[in-house]
Each structure stands twice: as C-alpha cells, then as structure tokens.
Backbone as CSV, one residue per row, in Angstrom:
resi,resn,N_x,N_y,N_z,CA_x,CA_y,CA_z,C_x,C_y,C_z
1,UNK,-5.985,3.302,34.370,-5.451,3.995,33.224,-6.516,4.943,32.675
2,UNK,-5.966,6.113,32.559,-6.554,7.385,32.114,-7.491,6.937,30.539
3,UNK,-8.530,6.823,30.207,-9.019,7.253,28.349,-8.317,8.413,27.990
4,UNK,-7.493,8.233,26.753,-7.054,9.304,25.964,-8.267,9.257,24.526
5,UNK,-8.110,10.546,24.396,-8.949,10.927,23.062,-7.914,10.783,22.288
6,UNK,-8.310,10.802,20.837,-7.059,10.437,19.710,-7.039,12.022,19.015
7,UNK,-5.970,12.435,18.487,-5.698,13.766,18.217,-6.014,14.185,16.713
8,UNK,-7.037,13.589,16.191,-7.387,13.652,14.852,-8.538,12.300,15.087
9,UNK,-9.395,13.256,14.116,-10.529,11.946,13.763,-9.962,10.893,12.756
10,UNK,-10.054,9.350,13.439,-9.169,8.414,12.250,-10.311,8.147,11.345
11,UNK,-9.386,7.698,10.198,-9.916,7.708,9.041,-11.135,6.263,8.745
12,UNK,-12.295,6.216,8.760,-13.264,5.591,8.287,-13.499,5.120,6.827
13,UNK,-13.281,3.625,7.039,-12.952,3.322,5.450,-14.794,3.273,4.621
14,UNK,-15.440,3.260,5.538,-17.050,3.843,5.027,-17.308,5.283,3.841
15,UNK,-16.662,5.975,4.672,-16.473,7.761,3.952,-15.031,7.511,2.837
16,UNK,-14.602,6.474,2.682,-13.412,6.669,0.971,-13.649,6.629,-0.331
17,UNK,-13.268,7.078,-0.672,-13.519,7.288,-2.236,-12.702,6.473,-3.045
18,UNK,-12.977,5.564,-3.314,-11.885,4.878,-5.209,-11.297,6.134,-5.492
19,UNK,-10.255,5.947,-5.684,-9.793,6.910,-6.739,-8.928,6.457,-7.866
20,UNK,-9.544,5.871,-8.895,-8.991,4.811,-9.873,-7.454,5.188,-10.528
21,UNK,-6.401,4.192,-10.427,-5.115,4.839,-11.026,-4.976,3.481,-11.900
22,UNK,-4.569,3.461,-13.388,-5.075,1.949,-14.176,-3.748,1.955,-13.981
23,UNK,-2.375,2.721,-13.946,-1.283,2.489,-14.394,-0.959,0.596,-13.945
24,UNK,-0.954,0.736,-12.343,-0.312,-0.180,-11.304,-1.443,0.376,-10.128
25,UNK,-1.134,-0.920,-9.513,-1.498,-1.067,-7.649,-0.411,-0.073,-7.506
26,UNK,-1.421,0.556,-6.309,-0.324,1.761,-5.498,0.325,0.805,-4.337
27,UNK,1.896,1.093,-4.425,2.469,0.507,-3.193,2.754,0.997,-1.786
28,UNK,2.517,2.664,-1.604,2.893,3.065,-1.066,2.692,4.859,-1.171
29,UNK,1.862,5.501,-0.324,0.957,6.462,0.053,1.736,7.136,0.971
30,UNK,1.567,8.691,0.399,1.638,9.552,2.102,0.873,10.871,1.776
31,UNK,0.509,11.142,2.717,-0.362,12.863,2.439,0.214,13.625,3.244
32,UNK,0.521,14.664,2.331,0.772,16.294,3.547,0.281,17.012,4.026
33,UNK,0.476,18.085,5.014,-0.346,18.923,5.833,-1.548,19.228,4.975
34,UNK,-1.066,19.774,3.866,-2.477,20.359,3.197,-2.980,19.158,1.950
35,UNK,-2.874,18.049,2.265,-3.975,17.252,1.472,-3.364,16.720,0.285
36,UNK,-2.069,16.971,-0.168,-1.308,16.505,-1.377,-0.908,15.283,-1.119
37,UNK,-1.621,14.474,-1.786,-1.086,12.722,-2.060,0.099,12.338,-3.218
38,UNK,0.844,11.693,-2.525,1.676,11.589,-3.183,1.983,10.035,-3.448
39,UNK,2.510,8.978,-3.962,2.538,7.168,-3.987,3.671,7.203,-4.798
40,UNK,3.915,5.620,-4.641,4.858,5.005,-5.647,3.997,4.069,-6.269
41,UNK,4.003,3.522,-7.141,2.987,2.482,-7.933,4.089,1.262,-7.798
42,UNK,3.331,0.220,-8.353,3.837,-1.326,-8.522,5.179,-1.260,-9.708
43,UNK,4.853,-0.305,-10.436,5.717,-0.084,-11.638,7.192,0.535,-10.906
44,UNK,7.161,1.283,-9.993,8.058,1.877,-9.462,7.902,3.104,-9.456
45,UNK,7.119,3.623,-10.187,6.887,5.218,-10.594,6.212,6.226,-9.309
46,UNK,7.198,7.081,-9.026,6.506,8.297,-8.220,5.040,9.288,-8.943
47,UNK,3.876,9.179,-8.722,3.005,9.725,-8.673,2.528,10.837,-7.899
48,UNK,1.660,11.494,-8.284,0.795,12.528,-7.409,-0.574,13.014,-7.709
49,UNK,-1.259,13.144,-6.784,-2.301,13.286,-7.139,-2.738,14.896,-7.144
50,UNK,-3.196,15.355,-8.512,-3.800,16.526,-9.230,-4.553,16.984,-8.877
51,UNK,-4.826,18.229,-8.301,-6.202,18.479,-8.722,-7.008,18.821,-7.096
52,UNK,-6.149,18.872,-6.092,-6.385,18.580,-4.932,-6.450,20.094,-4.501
53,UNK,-7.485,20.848,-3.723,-7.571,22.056,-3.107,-8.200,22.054,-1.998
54,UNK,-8.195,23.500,-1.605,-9.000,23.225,0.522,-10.673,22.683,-0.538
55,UNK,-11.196,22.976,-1.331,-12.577,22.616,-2.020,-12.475,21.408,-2.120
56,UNK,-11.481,20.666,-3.156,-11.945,19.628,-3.832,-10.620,18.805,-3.285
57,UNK,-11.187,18.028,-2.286,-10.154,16.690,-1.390,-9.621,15.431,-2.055
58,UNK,-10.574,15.324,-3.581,-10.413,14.249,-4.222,-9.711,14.530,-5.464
59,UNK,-9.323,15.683,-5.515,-8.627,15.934,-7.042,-9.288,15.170,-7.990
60,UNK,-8.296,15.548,-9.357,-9.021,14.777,-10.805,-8.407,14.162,-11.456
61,UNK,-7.061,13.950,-11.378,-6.066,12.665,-12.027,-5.105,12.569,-10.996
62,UNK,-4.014,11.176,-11.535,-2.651,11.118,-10.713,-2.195,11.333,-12.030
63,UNK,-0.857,11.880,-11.783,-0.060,12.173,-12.450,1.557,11.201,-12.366
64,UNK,1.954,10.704,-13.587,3.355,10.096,-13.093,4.339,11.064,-12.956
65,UNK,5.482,10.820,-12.263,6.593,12.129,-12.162,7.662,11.199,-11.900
66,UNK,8.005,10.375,-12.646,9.367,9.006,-12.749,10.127,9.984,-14.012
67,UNK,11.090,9.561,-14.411,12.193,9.984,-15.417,13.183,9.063,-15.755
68,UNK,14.209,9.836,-16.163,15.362,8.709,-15.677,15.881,7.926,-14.396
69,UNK,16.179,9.098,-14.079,16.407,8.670,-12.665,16.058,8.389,-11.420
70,UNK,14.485,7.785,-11.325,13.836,7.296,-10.120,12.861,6.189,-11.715
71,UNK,12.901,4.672,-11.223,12.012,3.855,-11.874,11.657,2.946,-11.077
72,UNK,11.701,3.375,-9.974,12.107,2.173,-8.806,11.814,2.559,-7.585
73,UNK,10.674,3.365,-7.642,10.276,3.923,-6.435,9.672,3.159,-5.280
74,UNK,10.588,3.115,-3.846,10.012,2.162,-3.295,8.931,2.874,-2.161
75,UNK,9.567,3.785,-1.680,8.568,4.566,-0.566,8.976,5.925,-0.978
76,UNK,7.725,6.611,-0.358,7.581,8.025,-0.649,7.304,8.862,0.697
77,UNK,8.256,9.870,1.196,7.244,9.960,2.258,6.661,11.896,1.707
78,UNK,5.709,12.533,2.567,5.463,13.893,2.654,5.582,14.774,3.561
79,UNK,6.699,15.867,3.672,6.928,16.247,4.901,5.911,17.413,5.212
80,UNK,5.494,17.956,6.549,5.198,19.209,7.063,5.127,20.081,5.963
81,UNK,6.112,20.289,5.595,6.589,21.935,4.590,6.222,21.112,3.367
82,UNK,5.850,20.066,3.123,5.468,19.975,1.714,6.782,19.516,0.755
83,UNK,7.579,19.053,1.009,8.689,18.656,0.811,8.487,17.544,0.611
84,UNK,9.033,16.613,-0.828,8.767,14.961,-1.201,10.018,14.543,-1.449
85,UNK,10.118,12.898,-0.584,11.466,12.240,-0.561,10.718,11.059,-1.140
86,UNK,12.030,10.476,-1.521,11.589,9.257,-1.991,12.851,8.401,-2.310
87,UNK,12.256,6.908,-1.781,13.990,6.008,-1.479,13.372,4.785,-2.435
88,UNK,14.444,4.840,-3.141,13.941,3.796,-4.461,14.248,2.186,-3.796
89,UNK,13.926,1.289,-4.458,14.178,-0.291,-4.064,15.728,-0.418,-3.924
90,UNK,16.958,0.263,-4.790,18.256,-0.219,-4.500,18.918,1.085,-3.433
91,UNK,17.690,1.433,-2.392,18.352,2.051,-1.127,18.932,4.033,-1.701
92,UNK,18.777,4.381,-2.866,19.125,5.358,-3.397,17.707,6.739,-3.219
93,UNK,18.032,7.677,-2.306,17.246,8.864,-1.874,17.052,10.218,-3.059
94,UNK,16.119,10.616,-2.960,15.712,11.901,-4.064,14.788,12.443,-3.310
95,UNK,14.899,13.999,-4.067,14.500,14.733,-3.065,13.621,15.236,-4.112
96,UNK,12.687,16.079,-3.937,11.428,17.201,-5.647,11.767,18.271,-4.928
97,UNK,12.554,18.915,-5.971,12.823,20.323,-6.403,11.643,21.000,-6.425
98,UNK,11.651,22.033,-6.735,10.414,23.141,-6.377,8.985,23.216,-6.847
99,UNK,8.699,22.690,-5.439,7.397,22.572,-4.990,7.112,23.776,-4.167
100,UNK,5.897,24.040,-4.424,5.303,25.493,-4.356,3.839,25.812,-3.973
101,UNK,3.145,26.266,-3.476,1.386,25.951,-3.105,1.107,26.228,-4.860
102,UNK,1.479,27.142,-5.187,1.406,27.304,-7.254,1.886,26.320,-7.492
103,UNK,2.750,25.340,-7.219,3.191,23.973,-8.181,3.357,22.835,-7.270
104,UNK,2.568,22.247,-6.886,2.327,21.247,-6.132,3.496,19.790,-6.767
105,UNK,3.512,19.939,-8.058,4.317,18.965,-8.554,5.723,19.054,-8.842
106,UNK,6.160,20.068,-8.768,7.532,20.641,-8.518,8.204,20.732,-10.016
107,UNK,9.460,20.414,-10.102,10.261,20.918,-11.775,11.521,19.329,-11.643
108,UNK,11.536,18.861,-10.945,12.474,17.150,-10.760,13.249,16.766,-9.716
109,UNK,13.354,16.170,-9.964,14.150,15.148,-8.833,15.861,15.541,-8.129
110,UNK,16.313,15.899,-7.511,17.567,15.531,-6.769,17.770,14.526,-6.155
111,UNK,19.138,13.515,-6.521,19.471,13.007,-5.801,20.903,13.475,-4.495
112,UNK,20.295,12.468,-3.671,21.165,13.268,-1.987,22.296,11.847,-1.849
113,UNK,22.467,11.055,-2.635,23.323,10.193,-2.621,25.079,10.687,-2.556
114,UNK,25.387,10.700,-1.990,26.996,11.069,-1.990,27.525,10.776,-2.794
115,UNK,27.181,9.836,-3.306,27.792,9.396,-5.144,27.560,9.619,-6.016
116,UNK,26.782,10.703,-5.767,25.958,11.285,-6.952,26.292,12.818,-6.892
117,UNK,26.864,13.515,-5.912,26.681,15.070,-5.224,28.149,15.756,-6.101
C-alpha cells in the first residue's frame, strides 16, 4: 500500500489557543473556507466568532445570534460560499440570511421547514 500525504496540515492541539466563551460549553463547531467560526453552545444558542480576518485568526469576541426562533441549536454546519445552516434539537433547519465578506454575521435566520414556508 502506497503512503498518502494528507491534503492539509492537521490541526496540532500544541499551536491552540483558548478562546474563552463564559456563556456555555460549546457543543458544536464548524469553520469556513475563510476562517469564520461559527458553534452552537450548551444553551442552544447559535454563535460566531468576531473579529476574525486573513491578519487576525483568533478574532476578539463570540457573539450570540439566537432569537426567537432558533434556542435550540443543535449543530451548525459552514458551507464553501460561507453560507450557515443550522438544525436545532427538535430536527427543525435555518438557514442566515445575508452574509457578506462586509457582514460576516448576516441580518437572521430563515427557516426551510415546509411548515413554516
């Protein structure tokens, strides 16, 4: 069997940084092409992390972005294009409205639920 090289250097938990969030334990993490972290916390709340540029990898706060209608955030994922989904604990999908390299945090939530459309 051939050695394959791996297609990205994996991540070394030596080189991480804390990045303190007091709200809740984060349950659930994803990063996008260009470095935007995004989580759900223990609370349920969709977060993001601020502050993030090609300079500064560690940004300077998380931010909550829950409302009415997401309190229950169970996974989050981050697509390619920068696009954030997120499927709450009772199976119900939302999508963040406009997100922008100018607005990383977008203007709210859609839901893609058919019972909701």
């Amino acid at each position: 069997m051939a050695t394959e090289s791996p297609i990205a250097e994996e991540p070394n938990p030596v080189h991480w940084i804390h990045v303190p969030y007091t709200e809740a334990k984060m349950t659930d993490l994803d990063v996008g092409r260009d470095g935007i972290v995004w989580g759900c916390d223990a609370n349920g709340v969709p977060v993001v992390r601020e502050g993030i540029t090609e300079t500064e990898h560690n940004g300077n706060k998380w931010s909550a972005q829950g409302d009415n209608q997401i309190n229950n955030c169970a996974r989050v994922a981050v697509c390619t294009s920068g696009h954030v989904w997120v499927v709450t604990e009772d199976h119900q999908v939302y999508f963040r409205n406009g997100i922008y390299k100018s607005d990383i945090i977008g203007q709210g939530w859609t839901s893609m639920n058919p019972t909701n459309m």
